[in-house]
Each structure stands twice: as C-alpha cells, then as structure tokens.
C-alpha positions in Angstrom: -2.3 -2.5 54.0 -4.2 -5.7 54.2 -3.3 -8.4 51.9 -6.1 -9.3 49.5 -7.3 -12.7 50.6 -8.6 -14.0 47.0 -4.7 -13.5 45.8 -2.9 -17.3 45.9 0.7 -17.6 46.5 3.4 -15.5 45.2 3.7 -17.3 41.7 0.5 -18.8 41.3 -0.8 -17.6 37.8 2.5 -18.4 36.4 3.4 -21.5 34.3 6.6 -23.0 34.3 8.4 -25.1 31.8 11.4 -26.7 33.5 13.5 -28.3 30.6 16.8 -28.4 32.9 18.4 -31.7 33.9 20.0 -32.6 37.4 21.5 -29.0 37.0 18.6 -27.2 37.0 16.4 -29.4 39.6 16.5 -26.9 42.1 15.4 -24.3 40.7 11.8 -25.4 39.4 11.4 -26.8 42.4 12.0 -23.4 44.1 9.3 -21.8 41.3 7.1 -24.1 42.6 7.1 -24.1 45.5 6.6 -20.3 45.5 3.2 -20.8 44.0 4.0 -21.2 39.8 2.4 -24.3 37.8 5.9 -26.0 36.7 5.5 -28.5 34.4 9.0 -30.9 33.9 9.2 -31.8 30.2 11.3 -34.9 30.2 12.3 -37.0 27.2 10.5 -40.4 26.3 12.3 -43.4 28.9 12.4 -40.5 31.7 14.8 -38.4 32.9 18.6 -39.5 33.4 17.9 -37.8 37.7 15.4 -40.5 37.8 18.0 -42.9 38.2 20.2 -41.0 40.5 20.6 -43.1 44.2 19.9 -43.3 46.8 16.8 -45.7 46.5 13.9 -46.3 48.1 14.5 -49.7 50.1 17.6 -49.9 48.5 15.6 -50.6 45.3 17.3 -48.9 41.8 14.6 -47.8 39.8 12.6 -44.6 37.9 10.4 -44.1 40.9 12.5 -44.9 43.6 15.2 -42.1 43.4 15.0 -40.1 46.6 17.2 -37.1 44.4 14.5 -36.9 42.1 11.5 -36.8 44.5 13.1 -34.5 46.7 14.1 -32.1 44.4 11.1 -32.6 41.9 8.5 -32.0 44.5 5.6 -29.2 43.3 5.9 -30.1 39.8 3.7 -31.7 37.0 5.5 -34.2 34.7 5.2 -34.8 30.7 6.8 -37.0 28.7 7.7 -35.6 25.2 9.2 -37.1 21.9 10.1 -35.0 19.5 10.9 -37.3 17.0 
C-alpha cells in the first residue's frame, strides 16, 4: 500500500499541552518530535529547568541551559499567569 504523500508526520494534527516540569521534559519532546504541535505552558519568570546547568559558555542564565534546549527542542513556549 502506498503511503499518502499529502499525510505529515505521525502526530501532526495534534496539539499538545505540556504542563510537566523537569519530570515530564522528555516526553513532549518525544510528542514532538513525532509530528504533534506541543505547546510548554510555563509559569510567569520561566520554568525552574531553565535554570538547570550545564551553561552555554559557562554562562548561568534562562536561555543558556543546555538541559532545557535539549530536551525542549520541537516545542512552542507560553508564558501563563493565572493570577
């Protein structure tokens, strides 16, 4: 049977909320990369993973954890406050 070549990756069509914390890292990023739309839902500041080393150039900092681009890779981000 021939695969239909309009048809995208396993999980594309499917959105994702990923409201996990280091724990569940690895698993959106699994979802995603299998094709679903995950969107990481982290709380106003960032999430606690984001500070996680080791560092770009050594550097501590939100955007520098090598943890939390490795295992956030194929994901969307939103900052929510529900207050």
């Amino acid at each position: 049977m021939a695969a239909d070549s309009k048809a995208g990756p396993g999980l594309s069509g499917y959105r994702v909320l990923d409201l996990t914390d280091e724990k569940g890292f690895l698993c959106g990023k699994i979802l995603g990369d299998l094709g679903a739309d995950v969107i990481k839902v982290e709380p106003p500041g960032g999430e606690p993973g984001r500070w996680t080393p080791p560092y770009v150039n050594d550097v501590p900092g939100a955007e520098n954890s090598l943890v939390w681009w490795a295992y956030n890779t194929s994901k969307r981000s939103v900052t929510l406050d529900i207050a």
